[in-house]
NUDRENMAR-842313 format. One line per field, with one value per residue (C-alpha): residue number from 1; residue in three letters; x, y, z. Coordinates in Angstrom, 2 decimals. Example, Ala and Ser with C-alpha at 12.3 -4.5 7.8 and 13.67 -1.06 7.14 Angstrom:
resi: 1,2
resn: ala,ser
u: 12.30,13.67
v: -4.50,-1.06
w: 7.80,7.14
***
This chain:
resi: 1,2,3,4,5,6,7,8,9,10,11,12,13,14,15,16,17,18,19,20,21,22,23,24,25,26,27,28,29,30,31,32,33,34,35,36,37,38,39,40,41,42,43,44,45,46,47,48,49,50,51,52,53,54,55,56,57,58,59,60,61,62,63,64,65,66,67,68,69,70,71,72,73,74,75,76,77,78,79,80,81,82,83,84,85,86,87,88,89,90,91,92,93,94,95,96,97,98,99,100,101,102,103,104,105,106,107,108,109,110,111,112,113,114,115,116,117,118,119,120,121,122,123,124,125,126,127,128,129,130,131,132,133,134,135,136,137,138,139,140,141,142,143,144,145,146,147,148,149,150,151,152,153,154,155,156,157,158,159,160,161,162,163,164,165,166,167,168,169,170,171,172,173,174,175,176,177,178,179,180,181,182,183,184,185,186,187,188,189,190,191,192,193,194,195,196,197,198,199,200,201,202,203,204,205,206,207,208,209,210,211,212,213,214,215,216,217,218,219,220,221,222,223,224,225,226,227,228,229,230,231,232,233,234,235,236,237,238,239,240,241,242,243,244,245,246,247,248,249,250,251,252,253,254,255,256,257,258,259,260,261,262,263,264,265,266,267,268,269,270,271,272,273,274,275,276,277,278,279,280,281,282,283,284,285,286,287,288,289,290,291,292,293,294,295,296,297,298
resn: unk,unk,unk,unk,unk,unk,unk,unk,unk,unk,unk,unk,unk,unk,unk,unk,unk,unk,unk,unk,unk,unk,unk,unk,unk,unk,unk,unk,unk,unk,unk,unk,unk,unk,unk,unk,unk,unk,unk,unk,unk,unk,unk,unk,unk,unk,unk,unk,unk,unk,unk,unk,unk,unk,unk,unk,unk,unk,unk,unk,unk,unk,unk,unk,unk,unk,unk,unk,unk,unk,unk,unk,unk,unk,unk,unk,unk,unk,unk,unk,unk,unk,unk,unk,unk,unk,unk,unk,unk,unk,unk,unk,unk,unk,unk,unk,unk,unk,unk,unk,unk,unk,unk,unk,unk,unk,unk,unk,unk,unk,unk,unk,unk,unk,unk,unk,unk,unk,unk,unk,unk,unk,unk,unk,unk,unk,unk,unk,unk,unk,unk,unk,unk,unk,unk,unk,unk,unk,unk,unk,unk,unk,unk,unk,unk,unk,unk,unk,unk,unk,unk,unk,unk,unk,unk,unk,unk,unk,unk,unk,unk,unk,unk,unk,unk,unk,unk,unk,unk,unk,unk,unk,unk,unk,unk,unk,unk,unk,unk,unk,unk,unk,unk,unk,unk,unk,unk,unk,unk,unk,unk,unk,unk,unk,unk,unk,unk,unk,unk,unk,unk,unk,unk,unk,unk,unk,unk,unk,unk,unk,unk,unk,unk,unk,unk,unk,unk,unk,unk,unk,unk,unk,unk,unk,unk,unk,unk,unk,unk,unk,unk,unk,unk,unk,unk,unk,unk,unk,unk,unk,unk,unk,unk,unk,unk,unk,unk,unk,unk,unk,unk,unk,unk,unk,unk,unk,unk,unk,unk,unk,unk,unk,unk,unk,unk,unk,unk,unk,unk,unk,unk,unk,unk,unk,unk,unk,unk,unk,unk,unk,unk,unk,unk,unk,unk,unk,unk,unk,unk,unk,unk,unk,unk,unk,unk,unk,unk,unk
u: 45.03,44.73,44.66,41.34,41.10,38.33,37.76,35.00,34.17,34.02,30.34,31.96,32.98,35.38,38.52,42.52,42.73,39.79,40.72,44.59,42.98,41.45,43.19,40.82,41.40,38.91,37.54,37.21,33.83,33.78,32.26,31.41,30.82,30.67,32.19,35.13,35.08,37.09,37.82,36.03,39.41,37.93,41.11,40.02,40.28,38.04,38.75,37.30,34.76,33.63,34.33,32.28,28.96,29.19,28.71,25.61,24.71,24.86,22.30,24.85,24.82,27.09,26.60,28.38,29.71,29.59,33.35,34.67,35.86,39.18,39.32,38.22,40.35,43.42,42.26,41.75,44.65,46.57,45.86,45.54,49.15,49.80,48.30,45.00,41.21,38.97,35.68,34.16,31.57,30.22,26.88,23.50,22.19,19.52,21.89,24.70,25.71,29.02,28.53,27.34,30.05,32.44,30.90,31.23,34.89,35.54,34.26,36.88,39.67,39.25,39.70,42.79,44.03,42.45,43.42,41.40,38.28,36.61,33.32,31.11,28.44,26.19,25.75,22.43,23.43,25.98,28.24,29.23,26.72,28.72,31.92,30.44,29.86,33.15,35.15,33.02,33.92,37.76,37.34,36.24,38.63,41.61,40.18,41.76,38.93,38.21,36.83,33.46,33.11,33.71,30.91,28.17,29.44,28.84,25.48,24.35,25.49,24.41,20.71,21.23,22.77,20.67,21.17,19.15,19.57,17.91,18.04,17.43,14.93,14.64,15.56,19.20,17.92,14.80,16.85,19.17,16.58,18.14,15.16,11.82,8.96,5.92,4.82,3.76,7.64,8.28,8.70,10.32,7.65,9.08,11.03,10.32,13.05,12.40,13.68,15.45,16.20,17.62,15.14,15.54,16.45,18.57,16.38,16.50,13.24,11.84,9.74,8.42,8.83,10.34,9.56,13.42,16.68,16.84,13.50,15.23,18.66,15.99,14.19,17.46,19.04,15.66,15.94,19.02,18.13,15.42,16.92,20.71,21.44,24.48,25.55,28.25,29.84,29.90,30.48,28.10,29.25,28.17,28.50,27.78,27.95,29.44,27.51,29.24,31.33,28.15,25.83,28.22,29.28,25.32,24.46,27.44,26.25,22.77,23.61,26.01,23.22,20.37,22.92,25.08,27.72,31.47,32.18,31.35,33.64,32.59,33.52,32.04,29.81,32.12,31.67,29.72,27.10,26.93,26.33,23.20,22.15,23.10,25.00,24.29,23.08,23.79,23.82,24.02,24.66,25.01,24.30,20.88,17.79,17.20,15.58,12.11,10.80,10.28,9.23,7.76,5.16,4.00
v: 35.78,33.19,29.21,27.59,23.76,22.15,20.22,17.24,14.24,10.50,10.85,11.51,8.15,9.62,7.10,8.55,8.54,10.43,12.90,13.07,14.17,16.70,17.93,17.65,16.56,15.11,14.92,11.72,10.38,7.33,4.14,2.47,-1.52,-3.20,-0.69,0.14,3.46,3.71,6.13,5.97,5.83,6.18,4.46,0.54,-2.25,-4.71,-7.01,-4.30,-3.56,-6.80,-7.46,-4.58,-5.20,-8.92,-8.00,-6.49,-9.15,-11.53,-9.18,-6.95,-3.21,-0.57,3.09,6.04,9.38,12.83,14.55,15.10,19.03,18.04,16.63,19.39,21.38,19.19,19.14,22.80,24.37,21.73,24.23,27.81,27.09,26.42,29.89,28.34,29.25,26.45,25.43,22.76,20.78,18.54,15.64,17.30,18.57,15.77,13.25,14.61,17.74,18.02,21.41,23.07,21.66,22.89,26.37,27.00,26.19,27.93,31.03,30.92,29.79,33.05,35.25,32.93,33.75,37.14,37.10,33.56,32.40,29.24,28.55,25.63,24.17,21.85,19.87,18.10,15.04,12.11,9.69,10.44,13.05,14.92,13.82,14.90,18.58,18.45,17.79,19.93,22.68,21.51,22.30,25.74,26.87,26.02,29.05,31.81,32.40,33.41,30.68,33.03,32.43,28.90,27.90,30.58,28.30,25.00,26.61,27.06,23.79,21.34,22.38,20.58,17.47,13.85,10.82,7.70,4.78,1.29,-0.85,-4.09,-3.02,0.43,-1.36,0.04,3.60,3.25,2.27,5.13,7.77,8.59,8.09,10.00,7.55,6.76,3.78,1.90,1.85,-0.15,-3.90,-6.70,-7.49,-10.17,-8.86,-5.19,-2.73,0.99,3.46,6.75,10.50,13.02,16.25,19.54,20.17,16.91,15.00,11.12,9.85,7.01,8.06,4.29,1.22,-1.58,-5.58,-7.39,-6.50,-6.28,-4.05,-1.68,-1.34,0.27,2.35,4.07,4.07,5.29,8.50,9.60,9.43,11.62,14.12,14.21,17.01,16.90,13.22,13.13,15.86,13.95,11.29,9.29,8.15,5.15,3.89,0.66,-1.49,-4.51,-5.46,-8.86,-8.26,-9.17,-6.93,-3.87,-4.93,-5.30,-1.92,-0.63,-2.01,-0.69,3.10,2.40,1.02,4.04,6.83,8.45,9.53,10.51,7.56,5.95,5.83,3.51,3.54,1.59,3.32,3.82,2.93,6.12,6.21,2.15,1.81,3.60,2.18,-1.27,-4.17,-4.21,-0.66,0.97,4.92,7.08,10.57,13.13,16.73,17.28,19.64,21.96,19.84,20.67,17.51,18.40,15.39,17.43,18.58,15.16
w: 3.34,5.92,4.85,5.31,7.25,6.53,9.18,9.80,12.42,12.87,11.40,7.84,7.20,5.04,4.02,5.10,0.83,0.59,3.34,1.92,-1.19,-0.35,3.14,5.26,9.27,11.48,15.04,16.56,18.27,20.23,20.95,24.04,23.86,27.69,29.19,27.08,25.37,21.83,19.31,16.28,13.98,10.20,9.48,10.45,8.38,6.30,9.28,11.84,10.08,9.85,13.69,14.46,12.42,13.22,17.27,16.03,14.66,17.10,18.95,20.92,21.27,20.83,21.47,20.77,22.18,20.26,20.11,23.57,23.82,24.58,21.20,19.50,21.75,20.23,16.59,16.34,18.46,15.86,12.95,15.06,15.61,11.67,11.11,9.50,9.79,10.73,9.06,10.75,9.11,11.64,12.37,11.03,14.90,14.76,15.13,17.07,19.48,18.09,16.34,19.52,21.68,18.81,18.18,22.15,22.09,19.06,20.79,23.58,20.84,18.58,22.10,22.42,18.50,17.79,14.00,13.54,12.26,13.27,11.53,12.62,10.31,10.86,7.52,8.38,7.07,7.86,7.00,3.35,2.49,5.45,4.13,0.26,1.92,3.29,0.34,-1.70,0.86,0.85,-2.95,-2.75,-0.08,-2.53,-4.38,-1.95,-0.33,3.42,5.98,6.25,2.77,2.59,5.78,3.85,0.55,2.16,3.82,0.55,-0.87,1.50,0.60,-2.60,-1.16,-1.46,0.80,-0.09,2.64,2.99,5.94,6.90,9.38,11.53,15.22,15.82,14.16,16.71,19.84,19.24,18.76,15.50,13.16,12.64,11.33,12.56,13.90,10.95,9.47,12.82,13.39,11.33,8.46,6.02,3.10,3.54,3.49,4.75,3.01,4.69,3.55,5.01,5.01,4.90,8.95,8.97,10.57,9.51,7.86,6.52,3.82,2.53,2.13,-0.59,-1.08,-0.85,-0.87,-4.70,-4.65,-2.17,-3.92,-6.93,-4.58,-3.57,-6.80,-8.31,-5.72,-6.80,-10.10,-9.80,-7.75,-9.28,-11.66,-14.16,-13.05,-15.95,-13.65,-10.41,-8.14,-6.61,-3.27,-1.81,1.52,3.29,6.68,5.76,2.71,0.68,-2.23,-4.72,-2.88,-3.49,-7.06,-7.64,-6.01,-8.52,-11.28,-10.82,-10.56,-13.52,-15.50,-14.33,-13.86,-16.21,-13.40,-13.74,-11.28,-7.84,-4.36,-2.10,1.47,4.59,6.50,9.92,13.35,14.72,12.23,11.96,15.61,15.77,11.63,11.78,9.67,5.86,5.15,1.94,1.36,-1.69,-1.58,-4.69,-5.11,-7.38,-7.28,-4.17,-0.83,-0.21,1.75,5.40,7.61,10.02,7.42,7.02
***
């Protein structure tokens, strides 16, 4: 039987240790700040990072590029030629068009290596609720298992997969057309956070609202409380855009205290998905009871 390559995207904001791990490659995005068009390397520093999200705030935009097909082109032919299937788990289709561009390509590649299989799933989330899916899949491929097998697995899974997100305000999400809310969730009002799920198509919502920075930290540790199943069992992952040291030790300290999780990785929320979010975000992700909430319904 054929190996399986799980492979995801700059969206994933999944670390080089988390992707050694667990063997997983990626596809790089880009970003495009006065003129100048960059790959979006998951790999940066604390000192990027911080470069990055401090442009933003000092009011200037950056915007971003889904995954060229050359790229793909590179990544994929990369593991044909090992012998491997390919399951790609890319950018929930709301946000990105990276698992169309790849699911055309990988049509023309399987002609090209007639005893392949390249699967392309979109996981309808990002950042590290598409990196959770990934690893999760990366998991269940170690179990001999065929790459058809592993996408209907990660199908399956990713409709149990919670993101809560709070952000300073919705303005970057709103510029980049990457948030659904309606028009009351919209302007700067003093001290209120929105708060942000992912729903059952993968479309970004804000679903209400919190008083202060402290109040939303609860709201988002309060959702994945309610949702999580078997926390002693998992890892909570938590993602952020630049928060201080005492913000993430706080956040930490919170889900310690309402949680009964295995542990908690945190990683920065990376340059594709913090473009279009914005400095000092904070995301937690876990697997829990099945989604039902559909924003559209609303």
């Amino acid at each position: 039987m054929r190996r399986v390559q799980i492979i995801t995207d700059s969206c994933s904001d999944l670390t080089p240790e988390l992707m050694e791990r667990y063997n997983i490659d990626y596809a790089q995005m880009n970003t495009v700040f006065e003129g100048k068009t960059s790959p979006a390397d998951l790999a940066w520093t604390p000192d990027q990072v911080h470069a990055m999200y401090q442009l933003m705030r000092d009011g200037n935009r950056i915007t971003t590029t889904q995954v060229p097909v050359e790229e793909f082109n590179r990544v994929f032919r990369k593991h044909l030629e090992q012998g491997s299937d390919i399951v790609y788990i890319g950018c929930s289709l709301k946000q990105s068009g990276s698992v169309n561009t790849a699911s055309v390509l990988a049509k023309e590649l399987m002609k090209e290596y007639p005893d392949a299989t390249i699967c392309c799933v979109d996981s309808k989330h990002a950042s590290l609720g598409e990196g959770l899916l990934a690893i999760d899949a990366a998991q269940f491929a170690t179990e001999g298992v065929t790459a058809d097998e592993v996408a209907a697995y990660a199908k399956e899974r990713l409709k149990y997969l919670h993101q809560a997100v709070t952000v300073h305000s919705l303005d970057c999400l709103k510029r980049a057309g990457r948030v659904k809310a309606s028009s009351a969730f919209f302007g700067n009002l003093l001290g209120v956070k929105p708060i942000l799920v992912s729903d059952v198509d993968g479309e970004q919502t804000a679903i209400k609202k919190a008083k202060g920075r402290l109040g939303s930290f609860r709201e988002v540790v309060g959702l994945i409380k309610e949702n999580i199943l078997d926390p002693e069992k998992q890892t909570i992952y938590f993602a952020h855009a630049d928060c201080s040291n005492e913000e993430v030790e706080q956040l930490k300290a919170m889900i310690r205290a309402e949680i009964p999780c295995k542990d908690i990785y945190t990683a920065y929320i990376g340059p594709i998905i913090g473009a279009s979010i914005g400095p000092d975000a904070v995301a937690l992700f876990a697997f829990g009871k099945q989604l039902t909430y559909r924003a559209s319904d609303k």
